[in-house]
C-alpha positions as CSV (number, residue, x, y, z in Angstrom):
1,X,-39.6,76.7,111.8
2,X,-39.9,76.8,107.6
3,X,-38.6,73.4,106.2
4,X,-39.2,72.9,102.3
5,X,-40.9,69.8,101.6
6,X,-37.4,67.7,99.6
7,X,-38.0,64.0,100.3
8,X,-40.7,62.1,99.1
9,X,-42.1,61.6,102.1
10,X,-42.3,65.2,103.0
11,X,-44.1,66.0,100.1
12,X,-46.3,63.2,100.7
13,X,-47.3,64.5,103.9
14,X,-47.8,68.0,102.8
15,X,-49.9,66.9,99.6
16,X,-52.0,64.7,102.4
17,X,-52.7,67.9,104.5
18,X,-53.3,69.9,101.5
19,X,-56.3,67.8,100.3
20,X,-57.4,66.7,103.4
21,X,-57.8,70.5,104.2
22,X,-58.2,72.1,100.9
23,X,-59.0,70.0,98.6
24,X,-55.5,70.1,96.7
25,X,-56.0,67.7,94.0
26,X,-52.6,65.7,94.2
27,X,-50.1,66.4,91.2
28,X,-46.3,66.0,90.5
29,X,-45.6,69.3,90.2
30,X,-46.4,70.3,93.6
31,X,-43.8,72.1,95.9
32,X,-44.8,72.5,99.7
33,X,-43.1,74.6,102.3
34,X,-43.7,73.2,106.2
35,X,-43.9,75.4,109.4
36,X,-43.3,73.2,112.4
37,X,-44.6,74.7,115.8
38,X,-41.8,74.1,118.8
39,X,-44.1,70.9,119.9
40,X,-43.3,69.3,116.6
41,X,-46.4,69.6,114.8
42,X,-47.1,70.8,111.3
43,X,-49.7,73.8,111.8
44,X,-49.1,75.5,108.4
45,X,-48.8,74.0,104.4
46,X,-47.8,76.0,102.3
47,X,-47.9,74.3,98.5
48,X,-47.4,75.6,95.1
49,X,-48.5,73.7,92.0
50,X,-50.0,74.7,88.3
51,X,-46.3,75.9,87.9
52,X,-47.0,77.8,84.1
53,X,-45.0,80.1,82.4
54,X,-44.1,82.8,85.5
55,X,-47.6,81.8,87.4
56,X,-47.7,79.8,90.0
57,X,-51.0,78.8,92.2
58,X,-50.5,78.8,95.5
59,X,-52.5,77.1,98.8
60,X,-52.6,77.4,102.5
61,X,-53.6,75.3,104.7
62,X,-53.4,76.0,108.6
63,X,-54.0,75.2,112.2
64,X,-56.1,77.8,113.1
65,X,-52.8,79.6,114.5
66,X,-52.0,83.1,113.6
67,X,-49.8,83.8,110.1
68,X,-46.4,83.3,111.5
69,X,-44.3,86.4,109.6
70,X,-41.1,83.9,109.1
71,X,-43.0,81.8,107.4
72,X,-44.8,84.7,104.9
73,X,-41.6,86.1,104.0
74,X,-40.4,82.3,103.1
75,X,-43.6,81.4,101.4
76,X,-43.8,84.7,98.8
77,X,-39.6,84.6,98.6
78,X,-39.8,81.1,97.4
79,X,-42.1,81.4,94.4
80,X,-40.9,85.1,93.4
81,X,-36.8,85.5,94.1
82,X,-36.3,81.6,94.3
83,X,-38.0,80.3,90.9
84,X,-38.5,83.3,88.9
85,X,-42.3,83.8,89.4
86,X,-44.3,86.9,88.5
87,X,-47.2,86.2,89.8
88,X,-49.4,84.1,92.8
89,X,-52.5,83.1,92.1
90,X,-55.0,81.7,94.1
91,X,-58.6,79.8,93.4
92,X,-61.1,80.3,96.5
93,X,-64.6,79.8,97.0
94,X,-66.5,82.8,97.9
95,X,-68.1,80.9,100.5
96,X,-65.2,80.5,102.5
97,X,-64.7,84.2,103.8
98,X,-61.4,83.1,106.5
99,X,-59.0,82.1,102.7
100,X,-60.7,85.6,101.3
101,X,-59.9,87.4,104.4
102,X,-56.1,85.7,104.4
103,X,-55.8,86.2,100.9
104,X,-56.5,90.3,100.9
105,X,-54.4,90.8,103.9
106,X,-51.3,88.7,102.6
107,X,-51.7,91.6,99.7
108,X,-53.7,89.2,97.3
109,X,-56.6,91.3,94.8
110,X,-59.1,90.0,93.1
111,X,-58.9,89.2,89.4
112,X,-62.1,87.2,88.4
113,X,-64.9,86.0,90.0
114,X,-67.3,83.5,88.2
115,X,-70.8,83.6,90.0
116,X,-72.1,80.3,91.3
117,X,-69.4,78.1,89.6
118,X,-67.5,76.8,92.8
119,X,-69.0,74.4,95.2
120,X,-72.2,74.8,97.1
121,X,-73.2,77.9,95.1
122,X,-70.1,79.7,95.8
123,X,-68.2,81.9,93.4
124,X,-65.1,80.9,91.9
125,X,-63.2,83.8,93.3
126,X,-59.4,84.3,91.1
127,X,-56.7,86.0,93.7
128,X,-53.8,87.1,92.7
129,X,-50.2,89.1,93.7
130,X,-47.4,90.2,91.5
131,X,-43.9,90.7,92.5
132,X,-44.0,94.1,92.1
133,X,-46.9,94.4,94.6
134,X,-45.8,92.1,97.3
135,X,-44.9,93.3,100.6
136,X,-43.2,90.4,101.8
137,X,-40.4,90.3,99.7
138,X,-37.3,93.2,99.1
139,X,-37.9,95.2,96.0
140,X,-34.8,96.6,94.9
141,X,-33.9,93.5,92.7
142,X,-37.6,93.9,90.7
């Protein structure tokens, strides 16, 4: 089940997984949508902050669990149809190739890479979808 992160302490919670995880730097401007498996349990975080102009960065943080489809359609719907966003962007290290992998087959592309310039040598690998690309939304409204 898809619950956006409203209270305080929901958002606390998913900005705890998200840099427990990820390494999400915490910031105000963070938005977080929850999936809770049917034992209760938060397996996927899905948070949006670095909210600028129509960009939004997005990160994903899970249990391991496969990509529960509900929960894509909610997570690209919310940034593009919801707030008005043109495009996702993502920052990954090259070094971890399960977020590349993720990334490509959510419909993600690579936009930049900076060689050597993330964490333990990786590359600072730039991701990114557009609305008009993404196949998890309806297009007749672009």
């Amino acid at each position: 089940m898809v619950v956006e992160a409203k209270t305080v302490n929901t958002l606390q919670i998913a900005a705890g997984i998200l840099y427990e995880r990820a390494f999400v730097q915490p910031s105000n401007d963070l938005r977080a949508l929850l999936w809770y498996s049917k034992k209760g349990t938060i397996d996927w975080v899905v948070g949006y902050n670095n909210w600028i102009g129509k960009t939004v960065q997005m990160h994903v943080v899970s249990s391991g669990e496969s990509y529960p489809k509900t929960l894509a359609f909610a997570a690209y719907d919310y940034p593009f149809n919801q707030c008005g966003i043109d495009i996702i962007f993502g920052v990954i290290n090259s070094l971890n190739k399960k977020s590349i992998i993720l990334a490509e087959k959510a419909g993600f592309t690579e936009k930049e890479r900076w060689e050597k310039m993330h964490d333990n040598g990786g590359d600072i690998v730039l991701m990114e979808m557009k609305k008009e690309n993404c196949k998890w939304i309806r297009h007749e409204n672009i």
